[in-house]
Phi, psi and omega in degrees: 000137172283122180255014149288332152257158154256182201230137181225113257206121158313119178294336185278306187256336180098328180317141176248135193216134172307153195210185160237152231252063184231124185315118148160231203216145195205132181285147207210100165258135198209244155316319179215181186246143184221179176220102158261128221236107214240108196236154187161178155288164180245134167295186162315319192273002166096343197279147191301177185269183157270134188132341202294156214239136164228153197205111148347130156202122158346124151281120149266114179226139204220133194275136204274282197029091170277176204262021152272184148310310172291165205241318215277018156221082184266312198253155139250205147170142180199180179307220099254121173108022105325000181277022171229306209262347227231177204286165196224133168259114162293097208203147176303294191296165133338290202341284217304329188294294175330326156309299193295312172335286160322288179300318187301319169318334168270000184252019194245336179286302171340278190299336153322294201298310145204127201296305188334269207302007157274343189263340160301307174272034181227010172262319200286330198319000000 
């Protein structure tokens, strides 16, 4: 087995698609947009060990289009049942919101793992 990919499977229908094997959250569309949120140890080489936890969650993503000038908050996205507490992406595009989605998931995973050091490097930032 390659422990350089994972294998990442529709919670609805089961297709399955290869992913590369690095912790943190990766947008997953089949039947429904999904966000699989990848959690585990890391190797030297950042790719996860075996043992590694993957966890489903709903993508909502929703055109905002406020009654302002600025663009870059048209779209939203966020988790489903996450819509008061929980990380929120923010984007002119889909695209974009769904990014910033993915990365606050991933600095919120960071920062769980271990608060020092997210907090050193996001202090030098």
């Amino acid at each position: 087995m390659n422990t350089d990919y994972i294998t990442l499977q529709c919670p609805e229908c089961g297709r399955q698609k290869e992913v590369l094997a690095y912790r943190g959250a990766k947008s997953f569309s089949c039947c429904a947009a999904y966000v699989a949120v990848i959690d585990g140890v890391e190797s030297d080489n950042f790719m996860l060990a075996p043992g590694h936890k993957t966890t489903y969650r709903k993508l909502v993503v929703t055109h905002v289009n406020p009654p302002i000038p600025i663009r870059t908050h048209d779209w939203s996205a966020h988790l489903e049942g996450d819509e008061e507490a929980g990380a929120k992406g923010w984007g002119e595009t889909r695209r974009d919101a769904i990014l910033d989605l993915l990365v606050e998931l991933e600095d919120k995973m960071n920062e769980a793992a271990n608060p020092a050091l997210f907090k050193a490097i996001t202090e030098r930032a």
